[in-house]
SEGUSE-660730 format. One line per field, with one value per residue (C-alpha): residue number from 1; residue in three letters; x, y, z. Coordinates in nm, 3 decimals, always signed. Each point is the difference from the previous one (the first is absolute). Layout:
BEGIN
pos = (NUM,...)
code = (ALA,...)
c1 = (X,...)
c2 = (Y,...)
c3 = (Z,...)
***
This chain:
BEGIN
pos = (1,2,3,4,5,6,7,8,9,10,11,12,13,14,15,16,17,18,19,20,21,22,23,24,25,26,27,28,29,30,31,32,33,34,35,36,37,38,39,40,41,42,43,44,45,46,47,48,49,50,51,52,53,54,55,56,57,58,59,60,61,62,63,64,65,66,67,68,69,70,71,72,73,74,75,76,77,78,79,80,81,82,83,84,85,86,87,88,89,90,91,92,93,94,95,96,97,98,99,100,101,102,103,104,105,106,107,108,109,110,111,112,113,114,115,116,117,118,119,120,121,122,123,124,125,126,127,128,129,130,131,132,133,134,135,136,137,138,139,140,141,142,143,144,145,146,147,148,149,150,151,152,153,154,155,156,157,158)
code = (UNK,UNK,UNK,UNK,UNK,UNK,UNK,UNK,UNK,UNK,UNK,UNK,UNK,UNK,UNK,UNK,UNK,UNK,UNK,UNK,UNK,UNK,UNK,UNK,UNK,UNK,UNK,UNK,UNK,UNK,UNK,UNK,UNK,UNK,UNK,UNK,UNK,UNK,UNK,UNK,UNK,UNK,UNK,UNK,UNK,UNK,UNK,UNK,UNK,UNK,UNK,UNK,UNK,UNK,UNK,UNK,UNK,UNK,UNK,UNK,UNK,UNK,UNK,UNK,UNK,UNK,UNK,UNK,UNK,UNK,UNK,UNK,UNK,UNK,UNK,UNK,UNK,UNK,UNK,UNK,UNK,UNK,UNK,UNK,UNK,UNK,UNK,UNK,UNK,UNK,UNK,UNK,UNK,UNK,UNK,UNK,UNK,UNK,UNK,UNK,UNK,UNK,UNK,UNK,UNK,UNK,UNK,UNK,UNK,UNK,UNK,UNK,UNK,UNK,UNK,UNK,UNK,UNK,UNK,UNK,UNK,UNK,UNK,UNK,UNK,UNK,UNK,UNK,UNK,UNK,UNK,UNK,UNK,UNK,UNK,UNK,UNK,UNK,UNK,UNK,UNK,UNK,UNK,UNK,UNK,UNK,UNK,UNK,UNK,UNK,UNK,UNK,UNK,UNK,UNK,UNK,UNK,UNK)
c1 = (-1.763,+0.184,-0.099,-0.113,+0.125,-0.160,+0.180,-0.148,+0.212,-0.190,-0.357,-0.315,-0.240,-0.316,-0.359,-0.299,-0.260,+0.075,+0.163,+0.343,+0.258,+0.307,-0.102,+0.292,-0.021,+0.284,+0.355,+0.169,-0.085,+0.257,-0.096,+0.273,-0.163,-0.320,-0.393,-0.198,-0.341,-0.341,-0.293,-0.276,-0.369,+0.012,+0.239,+0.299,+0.400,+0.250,+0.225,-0.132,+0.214,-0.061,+0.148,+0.340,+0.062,+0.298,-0.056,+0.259,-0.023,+0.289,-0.154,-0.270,-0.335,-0.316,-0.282,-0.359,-0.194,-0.344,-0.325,-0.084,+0.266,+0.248,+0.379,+0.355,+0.113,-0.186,+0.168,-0.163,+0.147,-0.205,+0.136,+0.390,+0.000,+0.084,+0.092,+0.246,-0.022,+0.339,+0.009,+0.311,-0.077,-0.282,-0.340,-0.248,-0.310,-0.309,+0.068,+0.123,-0.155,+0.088,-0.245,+0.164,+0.338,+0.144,+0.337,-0.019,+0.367,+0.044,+0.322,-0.030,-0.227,-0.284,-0.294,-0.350,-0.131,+0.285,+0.143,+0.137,-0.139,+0.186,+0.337,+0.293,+0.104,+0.336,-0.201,-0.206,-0.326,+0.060,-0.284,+0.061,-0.278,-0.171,-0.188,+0.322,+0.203,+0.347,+0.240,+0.346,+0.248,+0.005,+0.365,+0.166,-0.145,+0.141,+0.356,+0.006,-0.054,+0.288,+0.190,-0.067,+0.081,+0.355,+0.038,-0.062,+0.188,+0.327,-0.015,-0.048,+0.325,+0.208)
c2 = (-1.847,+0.245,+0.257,-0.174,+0.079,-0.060,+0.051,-0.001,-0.092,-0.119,-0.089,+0.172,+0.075,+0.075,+0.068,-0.010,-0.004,+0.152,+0.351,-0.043,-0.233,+0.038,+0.147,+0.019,+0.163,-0.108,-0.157,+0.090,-0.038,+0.010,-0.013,-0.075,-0.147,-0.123,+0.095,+0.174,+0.059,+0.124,-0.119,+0.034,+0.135,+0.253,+0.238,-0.117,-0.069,-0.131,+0.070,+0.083,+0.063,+0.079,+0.055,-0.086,-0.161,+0.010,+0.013,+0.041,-0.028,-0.044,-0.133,-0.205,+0.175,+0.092,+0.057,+0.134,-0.109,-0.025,+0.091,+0.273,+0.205,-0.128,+0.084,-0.160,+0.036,+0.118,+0.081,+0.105,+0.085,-0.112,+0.245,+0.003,-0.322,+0.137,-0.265,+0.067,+0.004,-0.003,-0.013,-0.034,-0.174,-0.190,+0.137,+0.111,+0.047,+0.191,+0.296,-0.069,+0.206,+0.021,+0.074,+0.151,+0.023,-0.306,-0.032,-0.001,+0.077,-0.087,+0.020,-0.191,-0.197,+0.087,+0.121,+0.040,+0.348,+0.222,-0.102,+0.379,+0.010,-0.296,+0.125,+0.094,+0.375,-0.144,-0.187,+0.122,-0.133,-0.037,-0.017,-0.239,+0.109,-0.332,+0.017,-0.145,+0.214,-0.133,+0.207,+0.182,+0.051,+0.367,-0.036,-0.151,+0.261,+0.225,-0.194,-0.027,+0.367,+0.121,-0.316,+0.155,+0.373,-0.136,-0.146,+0.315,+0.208,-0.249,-0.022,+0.398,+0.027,-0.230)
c3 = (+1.211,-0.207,-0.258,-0.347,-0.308,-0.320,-0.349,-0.324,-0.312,-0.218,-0.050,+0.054,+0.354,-0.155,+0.081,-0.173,+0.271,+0.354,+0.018,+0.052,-0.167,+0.233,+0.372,+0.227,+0.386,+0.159,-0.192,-0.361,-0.320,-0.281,-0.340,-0.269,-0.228,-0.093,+0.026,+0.280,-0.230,+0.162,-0.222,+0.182,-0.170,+0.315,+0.116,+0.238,-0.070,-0.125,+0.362,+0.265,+0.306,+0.401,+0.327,+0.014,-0.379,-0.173,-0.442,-0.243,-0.365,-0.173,-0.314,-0.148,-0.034,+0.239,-0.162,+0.103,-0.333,+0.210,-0.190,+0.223,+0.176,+0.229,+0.070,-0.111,+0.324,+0.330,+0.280,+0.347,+0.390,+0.268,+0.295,+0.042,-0.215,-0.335,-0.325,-0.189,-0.428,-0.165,-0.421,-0.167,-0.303,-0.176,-0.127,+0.172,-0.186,+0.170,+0.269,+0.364,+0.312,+0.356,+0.274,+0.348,-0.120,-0.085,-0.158,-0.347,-0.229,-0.361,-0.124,-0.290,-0.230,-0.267,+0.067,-0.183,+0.242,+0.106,+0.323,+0.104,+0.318,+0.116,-0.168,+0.281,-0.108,-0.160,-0.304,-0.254,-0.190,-0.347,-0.209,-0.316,-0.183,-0.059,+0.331,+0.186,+0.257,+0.068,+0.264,-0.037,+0.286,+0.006,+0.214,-0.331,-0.217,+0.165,+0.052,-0.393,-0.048,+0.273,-0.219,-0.294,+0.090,+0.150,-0.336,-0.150,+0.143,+0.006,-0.380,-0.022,+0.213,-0.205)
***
């Protein structure tokens, strides 16, 4: 057999008893719309990835809303195997954490705790100031200001 692929969009994966709602080891995951919610009364997740898993989230929402604490989105290596996390949309509510150096990147989305460690160096972590952080490309900041300054200094010269 081949690699599986599961996509999410719409819907919700929760749980309200074990510790994870949404375990993958091996295979993607794309989320694009829809639910992944952990609800358990103990700590745990609302991803949790392994080994050689493939996650994207290009929308919906994954939530860790546990009664103790838990994580949005957990992502561990396991030797050379390291998952990989990719967030370019959605909302993630509740804080992510790697252990051994997975590959976490968010690019995009809404978050409820700041995501800046998992930011590449060409995006920035804008905090909202209602407990959200959202992201700007720092590369078309910085294309709009050399824009800008061209335009200036065309209309000065006319």
């Amino acid at each position: 057999g081949g690699a599986i692929t599961l996509t999410l969009s719409g819907g919700t994966i929760e749980n309200v008893a074990g510790t994870t709602a949404l375990k993958a080891m091996h295979g993607t995951v794309i989320i694009n719309g829809g639910s992944v919610v952990n609800k358990a009364d103990s700590a745990g997740y609302a991803i949790y990835a392994q080994y050689t898993a493939k996650i994207t989230v290009n929308g919906g929402s994954v939530e860790n809303n546990a009664k103790a604490s838990g994580w949005a989105i957990h992502g561990q290596a396991q030797g050379t195997n390291k998952p990989e996390i990719t967030i370019t949309g959605g909302k993630i509510v509740g804080a992510m954490m790697g252990i051994n150096s997975p590959k976490i990147t968010a690019t995009g989305g809404c978050f409820t705790v700041n995501p800046a460690d998992y930011v590449p160096h060409d995006y920035k972590v804008v905090d909202n100031g209602d407990g959200t952080y959202t992201f700007q490309d720092v590369t078309l900041i910085e294309n709009e200001s050399f824009r800008s300054v061209n335009i200036s200094i065309f209309i000065v010269r006319k």
